[in-house]
C-alpha positions in Angstrom: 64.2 -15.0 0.6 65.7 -13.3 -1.9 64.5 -9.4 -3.1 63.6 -11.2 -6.5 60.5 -12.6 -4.4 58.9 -9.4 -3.5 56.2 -7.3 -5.1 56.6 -3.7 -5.5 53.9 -1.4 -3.6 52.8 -0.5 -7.1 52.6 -4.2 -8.4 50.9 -5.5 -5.2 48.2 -2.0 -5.6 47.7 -3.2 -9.5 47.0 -7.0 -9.0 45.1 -6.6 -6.1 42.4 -3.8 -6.9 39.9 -5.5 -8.4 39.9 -7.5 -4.8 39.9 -4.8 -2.7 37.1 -3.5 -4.8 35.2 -6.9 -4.2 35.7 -7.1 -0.6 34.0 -3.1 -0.2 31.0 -4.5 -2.3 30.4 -7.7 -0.2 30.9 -5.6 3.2 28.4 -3.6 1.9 26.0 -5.8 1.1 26.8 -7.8 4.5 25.8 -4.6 6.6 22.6 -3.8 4.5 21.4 -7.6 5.0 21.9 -7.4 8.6 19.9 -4.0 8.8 17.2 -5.5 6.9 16.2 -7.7 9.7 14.4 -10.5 7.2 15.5 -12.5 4.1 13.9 -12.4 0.8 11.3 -15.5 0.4 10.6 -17.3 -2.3 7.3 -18.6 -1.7 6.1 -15.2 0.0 4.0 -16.8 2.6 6.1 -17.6 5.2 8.3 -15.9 7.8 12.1 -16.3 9.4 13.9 -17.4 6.2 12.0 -20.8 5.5 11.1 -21.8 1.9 12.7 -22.2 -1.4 14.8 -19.3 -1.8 14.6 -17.5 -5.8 17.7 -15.9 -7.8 15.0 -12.9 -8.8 12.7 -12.3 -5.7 10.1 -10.3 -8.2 9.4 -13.4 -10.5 5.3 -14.3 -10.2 4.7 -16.4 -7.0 2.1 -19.1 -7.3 -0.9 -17.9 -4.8 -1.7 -20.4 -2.2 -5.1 -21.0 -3.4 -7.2 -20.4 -7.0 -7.0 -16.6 -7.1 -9.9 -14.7 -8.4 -7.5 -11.6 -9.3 -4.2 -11.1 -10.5 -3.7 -7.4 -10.0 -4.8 -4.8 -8.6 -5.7 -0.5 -9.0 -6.5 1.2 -6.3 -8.2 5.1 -6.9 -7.3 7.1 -4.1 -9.5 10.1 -3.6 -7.5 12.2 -0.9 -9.1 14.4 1.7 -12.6 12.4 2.5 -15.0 12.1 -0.2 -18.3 12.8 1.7 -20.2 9.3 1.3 -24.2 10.9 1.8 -23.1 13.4 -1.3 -22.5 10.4 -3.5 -23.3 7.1 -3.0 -25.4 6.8 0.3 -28.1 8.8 0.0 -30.2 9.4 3.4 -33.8 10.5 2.9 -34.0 11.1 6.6 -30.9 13.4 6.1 -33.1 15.7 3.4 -36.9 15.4 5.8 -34.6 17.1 8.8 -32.4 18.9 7.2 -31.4 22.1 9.4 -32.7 20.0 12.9 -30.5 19.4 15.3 -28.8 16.0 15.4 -30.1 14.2 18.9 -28.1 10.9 18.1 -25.2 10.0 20.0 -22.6 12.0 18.6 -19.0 10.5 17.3 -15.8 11.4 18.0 -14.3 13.9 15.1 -12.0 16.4 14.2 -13.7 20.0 15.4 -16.5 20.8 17.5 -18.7 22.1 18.1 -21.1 21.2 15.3 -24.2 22.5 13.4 -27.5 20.8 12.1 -28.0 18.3 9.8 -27.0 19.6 6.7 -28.9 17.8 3.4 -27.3 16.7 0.2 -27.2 19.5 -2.3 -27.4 16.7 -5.3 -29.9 14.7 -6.3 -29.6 10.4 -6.2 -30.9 8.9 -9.4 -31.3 5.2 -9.9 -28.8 3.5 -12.6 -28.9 0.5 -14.2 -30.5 -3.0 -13.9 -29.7 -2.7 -10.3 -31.0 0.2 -9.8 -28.6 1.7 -7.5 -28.6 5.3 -6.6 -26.1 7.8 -7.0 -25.5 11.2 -6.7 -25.7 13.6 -9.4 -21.8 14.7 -9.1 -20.6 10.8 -10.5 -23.2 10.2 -13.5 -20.5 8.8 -15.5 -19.7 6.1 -12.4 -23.7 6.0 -12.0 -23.6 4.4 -15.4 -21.5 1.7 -14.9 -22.9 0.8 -11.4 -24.1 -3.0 -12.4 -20.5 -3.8 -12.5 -19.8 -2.1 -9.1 -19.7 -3.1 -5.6 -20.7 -0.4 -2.5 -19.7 -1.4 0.7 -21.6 1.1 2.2 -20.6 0.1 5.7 -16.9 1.1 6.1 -15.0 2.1 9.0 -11.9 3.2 10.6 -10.0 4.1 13.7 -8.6 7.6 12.7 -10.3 11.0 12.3 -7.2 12.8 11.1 -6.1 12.9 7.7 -2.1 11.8 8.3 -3.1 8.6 10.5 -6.4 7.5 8.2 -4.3 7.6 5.6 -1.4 5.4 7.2 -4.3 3.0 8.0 -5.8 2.9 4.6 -2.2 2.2 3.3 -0.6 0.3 5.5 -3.1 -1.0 7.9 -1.5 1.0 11.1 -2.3 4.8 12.0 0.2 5.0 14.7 3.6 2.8 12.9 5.8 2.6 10.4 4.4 -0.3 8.1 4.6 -2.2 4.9 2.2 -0.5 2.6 -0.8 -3.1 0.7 1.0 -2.9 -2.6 4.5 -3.7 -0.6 2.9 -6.7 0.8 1.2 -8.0 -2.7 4.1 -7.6 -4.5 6.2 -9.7 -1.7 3.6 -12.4 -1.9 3.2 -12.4 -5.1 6.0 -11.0 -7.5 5.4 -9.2 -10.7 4.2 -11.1 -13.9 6.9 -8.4 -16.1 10.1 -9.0 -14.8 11.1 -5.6 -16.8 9.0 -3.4 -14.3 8.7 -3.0 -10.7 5.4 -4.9 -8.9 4.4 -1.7 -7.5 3.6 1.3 -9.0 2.1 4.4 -7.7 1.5 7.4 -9.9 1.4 10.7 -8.6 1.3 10.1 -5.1 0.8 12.6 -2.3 3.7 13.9 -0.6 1.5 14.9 2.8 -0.1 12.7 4.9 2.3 10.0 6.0 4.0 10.6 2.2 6.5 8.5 1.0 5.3 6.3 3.9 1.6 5.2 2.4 3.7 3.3 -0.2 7.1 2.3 2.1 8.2 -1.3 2.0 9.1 -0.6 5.6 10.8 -3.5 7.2 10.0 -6.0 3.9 12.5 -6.0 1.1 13.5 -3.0 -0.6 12.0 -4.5 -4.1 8.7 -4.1 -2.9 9.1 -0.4 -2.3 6.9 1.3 -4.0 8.3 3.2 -7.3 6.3 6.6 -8.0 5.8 7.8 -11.3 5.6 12.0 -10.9 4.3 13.3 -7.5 0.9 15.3 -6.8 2.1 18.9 -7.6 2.9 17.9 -11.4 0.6 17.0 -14.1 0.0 13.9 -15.0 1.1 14.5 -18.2 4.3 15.3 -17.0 4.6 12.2 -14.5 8.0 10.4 -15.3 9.5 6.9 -13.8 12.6 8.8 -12.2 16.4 8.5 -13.9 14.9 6.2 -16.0 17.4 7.2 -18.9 21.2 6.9 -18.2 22.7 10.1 -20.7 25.7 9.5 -18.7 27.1 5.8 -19.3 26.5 4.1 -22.7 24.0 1.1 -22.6 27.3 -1.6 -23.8 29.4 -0.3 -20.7 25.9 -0.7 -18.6 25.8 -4.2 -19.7 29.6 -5.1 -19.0 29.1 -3.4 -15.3 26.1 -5.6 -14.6 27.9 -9.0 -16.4 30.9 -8.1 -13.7 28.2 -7.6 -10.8 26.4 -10.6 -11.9 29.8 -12.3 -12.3 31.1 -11.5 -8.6 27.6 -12.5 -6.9 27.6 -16.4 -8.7 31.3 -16.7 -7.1 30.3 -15.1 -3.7 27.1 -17.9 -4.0 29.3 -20.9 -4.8 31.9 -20.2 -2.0 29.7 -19.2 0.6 25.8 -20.5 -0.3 22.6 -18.6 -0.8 22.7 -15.1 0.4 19.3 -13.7 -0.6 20.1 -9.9 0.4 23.2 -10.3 -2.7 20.2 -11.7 -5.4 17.9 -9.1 -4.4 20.7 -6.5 -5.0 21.8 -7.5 -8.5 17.7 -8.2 -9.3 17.6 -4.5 -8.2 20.4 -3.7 -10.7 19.3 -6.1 -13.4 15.6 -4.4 -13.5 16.5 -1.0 -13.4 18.4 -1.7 -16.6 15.8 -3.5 -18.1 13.6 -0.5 -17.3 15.4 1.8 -19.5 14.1 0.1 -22.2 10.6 -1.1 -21.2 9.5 2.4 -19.5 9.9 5.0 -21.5 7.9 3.5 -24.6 5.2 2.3 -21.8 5.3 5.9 -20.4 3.9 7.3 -23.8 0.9 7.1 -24.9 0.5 8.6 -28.1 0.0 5.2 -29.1 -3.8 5.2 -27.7 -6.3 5.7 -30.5 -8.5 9.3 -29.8 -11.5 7.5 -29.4 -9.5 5.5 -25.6 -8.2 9.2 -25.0 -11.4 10.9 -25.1 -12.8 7.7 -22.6 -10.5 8.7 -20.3 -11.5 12.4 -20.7 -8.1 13.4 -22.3 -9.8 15.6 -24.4 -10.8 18.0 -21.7 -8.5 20.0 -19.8 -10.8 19.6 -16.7 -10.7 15.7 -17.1 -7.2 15.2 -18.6 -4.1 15.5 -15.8 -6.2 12.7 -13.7 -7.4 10.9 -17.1 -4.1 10.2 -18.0 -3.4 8.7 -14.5 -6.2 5.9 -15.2 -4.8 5.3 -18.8 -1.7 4.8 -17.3 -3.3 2.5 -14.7 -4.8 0.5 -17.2 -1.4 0.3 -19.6 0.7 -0.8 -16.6 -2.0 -3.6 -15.4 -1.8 -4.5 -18.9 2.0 -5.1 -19.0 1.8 -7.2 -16.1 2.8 -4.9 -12.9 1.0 -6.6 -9.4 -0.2 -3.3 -8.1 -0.9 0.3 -9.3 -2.4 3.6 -7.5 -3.3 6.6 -9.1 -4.1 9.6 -6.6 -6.9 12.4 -6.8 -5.1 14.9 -4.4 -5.7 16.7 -2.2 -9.1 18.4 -2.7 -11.6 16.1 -0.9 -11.3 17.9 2.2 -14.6 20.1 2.8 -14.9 21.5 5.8 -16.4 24.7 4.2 -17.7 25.1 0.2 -18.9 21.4 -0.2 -21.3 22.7 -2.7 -18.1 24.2 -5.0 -15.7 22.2 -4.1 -17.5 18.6 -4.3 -18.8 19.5 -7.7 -15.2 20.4 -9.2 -13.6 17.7 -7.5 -16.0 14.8 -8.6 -16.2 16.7 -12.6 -12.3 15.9 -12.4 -12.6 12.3 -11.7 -16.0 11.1 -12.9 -15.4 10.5 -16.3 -11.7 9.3 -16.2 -12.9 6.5 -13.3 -15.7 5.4 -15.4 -13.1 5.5 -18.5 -11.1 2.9 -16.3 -13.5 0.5 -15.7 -15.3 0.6 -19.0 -11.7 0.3 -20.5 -10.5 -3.1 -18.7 -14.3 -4.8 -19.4 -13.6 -4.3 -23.1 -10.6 -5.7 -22.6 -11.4 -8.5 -20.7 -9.5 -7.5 -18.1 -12.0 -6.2 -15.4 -12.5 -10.0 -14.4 -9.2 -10.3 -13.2 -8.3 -7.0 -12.4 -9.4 -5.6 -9.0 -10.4 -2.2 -8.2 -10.6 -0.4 -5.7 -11.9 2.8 -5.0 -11.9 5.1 -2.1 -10.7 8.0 0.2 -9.5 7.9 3.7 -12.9 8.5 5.2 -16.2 10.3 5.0 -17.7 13.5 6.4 -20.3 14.0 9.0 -24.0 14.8 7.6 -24.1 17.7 10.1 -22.8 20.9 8.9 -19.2 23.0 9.4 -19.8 26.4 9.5 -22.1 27.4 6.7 -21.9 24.7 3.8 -18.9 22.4 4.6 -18.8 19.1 6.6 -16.2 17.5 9.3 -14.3 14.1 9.0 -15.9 11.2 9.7 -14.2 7.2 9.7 -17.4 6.1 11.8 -19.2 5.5 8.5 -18.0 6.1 5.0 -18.7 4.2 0.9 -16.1 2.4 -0.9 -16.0 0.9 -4.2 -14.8 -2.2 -5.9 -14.7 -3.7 -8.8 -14.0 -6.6 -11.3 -11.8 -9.1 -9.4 -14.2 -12.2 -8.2 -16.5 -9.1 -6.6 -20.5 -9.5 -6.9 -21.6 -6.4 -9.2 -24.4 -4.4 -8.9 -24.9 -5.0 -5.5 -24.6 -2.7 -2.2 -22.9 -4.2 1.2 -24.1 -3.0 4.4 -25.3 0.2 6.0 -24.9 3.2 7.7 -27.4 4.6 10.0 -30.5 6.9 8.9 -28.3 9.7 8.8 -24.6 8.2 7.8 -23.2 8.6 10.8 -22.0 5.1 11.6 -21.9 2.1 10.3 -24.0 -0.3 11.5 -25.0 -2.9 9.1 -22.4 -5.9 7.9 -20.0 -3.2 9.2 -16.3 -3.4 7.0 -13.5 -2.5 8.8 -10.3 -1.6 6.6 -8.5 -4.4 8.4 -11.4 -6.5 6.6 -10.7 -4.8 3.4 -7.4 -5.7 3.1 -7.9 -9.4 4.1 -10.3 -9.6 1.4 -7.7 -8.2 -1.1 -5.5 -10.9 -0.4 -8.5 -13.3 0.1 -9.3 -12.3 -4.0 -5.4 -12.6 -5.0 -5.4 -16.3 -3.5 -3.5 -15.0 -0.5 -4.7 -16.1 3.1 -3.8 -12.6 4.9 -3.2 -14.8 7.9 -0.1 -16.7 6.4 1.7 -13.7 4.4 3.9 -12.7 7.4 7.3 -11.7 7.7 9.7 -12.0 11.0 10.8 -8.4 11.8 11.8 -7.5 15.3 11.0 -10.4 17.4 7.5 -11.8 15.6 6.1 -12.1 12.6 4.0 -8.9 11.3 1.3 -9.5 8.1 -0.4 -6.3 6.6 -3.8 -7.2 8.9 -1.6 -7.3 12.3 -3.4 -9.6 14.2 -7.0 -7.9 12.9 -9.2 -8.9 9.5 -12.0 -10.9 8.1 -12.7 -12.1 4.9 -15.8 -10.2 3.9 -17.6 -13.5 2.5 -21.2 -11.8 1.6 -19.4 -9.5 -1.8 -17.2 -12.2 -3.1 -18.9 -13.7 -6.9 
């Protein structure tokens, strides 16, 4: 062979970069899919890697039956709204107040215990259905025929970190998928320029990042906060949403090349649904650039939505503009969205002070949601959801304050395929425990699904040796609230 047939170390570098570049990127990719321990499904039902796999693993999933929802918002009220201050009121509670409590007493954070403390507010019957509520949530009281109270709810952790994990994710002791991960993987995302789950202002304590992890499912149903619980609202930004650093034309040629190597990575070596979800991943986040931003702002809103929402008080705005931004993103067609009230629920002393500021925060702004999506026509599809972690006990801490309590505690849905202006089960005569149609949160979550057109039984995904679903091996459908 002659010297004439030889590349120079320089030639051979130049010709062959692009190559070497290529090989790092697939490696890369290889690795993560291996870590990830599942494969990205396109019917979202199934586990192990069965089913029709899809180029973009966010585009909208048929359910597997006629759903009653198609999205959902979930309030979160962190701490442990107490449930006999606002929407279960216990006359036996105010006849002994200051008695000591003889019942069988549940297991809870501190002891010892006082007497039974009575409700400083007054219940007051609302609408045709006449349900009561307390005096702190008038604004709520008045929309109450379009509510449902499950009076009867329960959990299996007293502490703030683990009830919240459980609430979230359906486990207070692993590392788990959280609901909105697990409806977006069902289910997809009906705008294909915005993530399926959003959660706006979300608390850093607790379990943090974790109450809205993807866990072990795909990283596209992680979900994507907007701001965090130490900003204002007002402030709350979709993160590096704007590139000031590469102009959008040489954005578009890096995602053609990406787009270009994945296509002949799929023809040589078939599907590799770890490589689409990557590119989707890129893909979106471009898009979002230009969706976002313009979604983000809402000076758009006529005053007469703003001051709904409470935007034109300073005690109502930060947490009003959460719910308008609920209600915008539901409207463009994102799966699931949370907006957080936290952390102030958490009374162990100055129920009286704190209750009352806390619930003049929220009131108006909640009852600014749901009046909002009924005008819209979108409460009838749109689901809900409205609750903290747990409820307190209705004998006193200390002097005017009240201990954690999972045994027993009130939360509220709406819209959806739910029966309004009804209340589902019971606590005891002094909200103690539920005891009545009792609602556990596993149930809670199966009838999420159950209302999306998702059997929580069959939405599993094979991690670790089995298949795991957000309701383990746990959940009923809670038949007696659906329309």
């Amino acid at each position: 062979m002659s010297n004439n047939d030889f590349l120079s170390r320089r030639e051979l570098l130049r010709s062959s970069a692009l190559g070497f570049g290529n090989l790092a990127f697939l490696s890369l990719l290889a690795e993560q899919s291996m870590a990830s321990g599942g494969s990205v499904l396109g019917n979202g039902f199934q586990g192990g890697g069965k089913g029709k796999e899809s180029l973009n693993p966010l585009a909208p999933k048929a359910p597997q039956f006629p759903a009653r929802a198609k999205r959902v918002i979930f309030v979160f009220l962190h701490g442990g709204p107490s449930q006999v201050d606002t929407f279960d009121p216990k006359p036996l509670l105010t006849r002994d107040h200051g008695k000591p409590f003889t019942g069988q007493m549940p297991r809870i954070v501190s002891s010892p215990t006082g007497n039974l403390l009575k409700s400083p507010w007054e219940f007051k019957h609302y609408g045709e259905s006449g349900i009561e509520v307390s005096d702190l949530f008038p604004h709520v009281g008045s929309c109450v025929d379009d509510l449902c109270f499950i009076n009867s709810m329960y959990g299996s952790n007293s502490r703030h970190g683990g009830a919240l994990l459980e609430l979230h994710t359906g486990s207070d002791t692993f590392v788990r998928p959280s609901m909105g991960s697990w409806v977006t993987y069902g289910l997809g995302t009906e705008n294909q320029n915005l993530p399926g789950f959003l959660t706006i202002c979300p608390t850093l304590s607790h379990g943090g990042v974790n109450n809205w992890s993807s866990a072990f499912l795909p990283a596209y149903t992680q979900g994507t906060p907007v701001g965090n619980s130490s900003i204002d609202a007002g402030n709350a930004k979709i993160p590096f949403i704007q590139n000031t650093e590469t102009p959008t034309e040489a954005q578009k040629l890096e995602i053609e090349m990406l787009k270009t190597l994945s296509k002949d990575q799929l023809a040589h070596l078939g599907p590799d649904p770890a490589l689409e979800g990557r590119i989707s991943s890129f893909e979106l986040a471009f898009r979002m650039q230009l969706a976002a931003p313009e979604l983000q702002e809402i000076t758009g809103e006529s005053e007469e939505t703003k001051k709904l929402y409470g935007m034109d008080d300073p005690k109502t705005r930060s947490f009003g503009h959460q719910c308008l931004l609920a209600r915008r993103f539901s409207e463009r067609g994102v799966r699931f969205v949370q907006v957080t009230h936290s952390y102030k629920w958490d009374q162990h002393d100055a129920l009286r002070k704190d209750h009352s500021s806390n619930a003049a925060e929220v009131d108006k702004p909640i009852a600014g949601l749901l009046k909002d999506l009924k005008a819209r026509g979108m409460l009838k599809d749109t689901l809900v959801i409205i609750s903290g972690e747990f409820g307190r006990t209705p004998v006193a801490q200390g002097d005017d304050g009240r201990d954690h309590n999972p045994h027993g505690f009130t939360t509220i849905l709406a819209g959806g395929g739910v029966k309004p202006g009804i209340k589902y089960g019971a606590t005891d005569d002094y909200g103690f425990f539920s005891v009545q149609d009792k609602v556990h949160i596993h149930d809670l979550h199966a009838t999420m699904l159950h209302l999306l057109g998702i059997d929580h039984t069959k939405l599993t995904y094979f991690h670790g040796g089995r298949n795991y679903r957000l309701t383990d091996v746990h959940g009923n459908v809670v038949k007696g609230i659906l329309a």
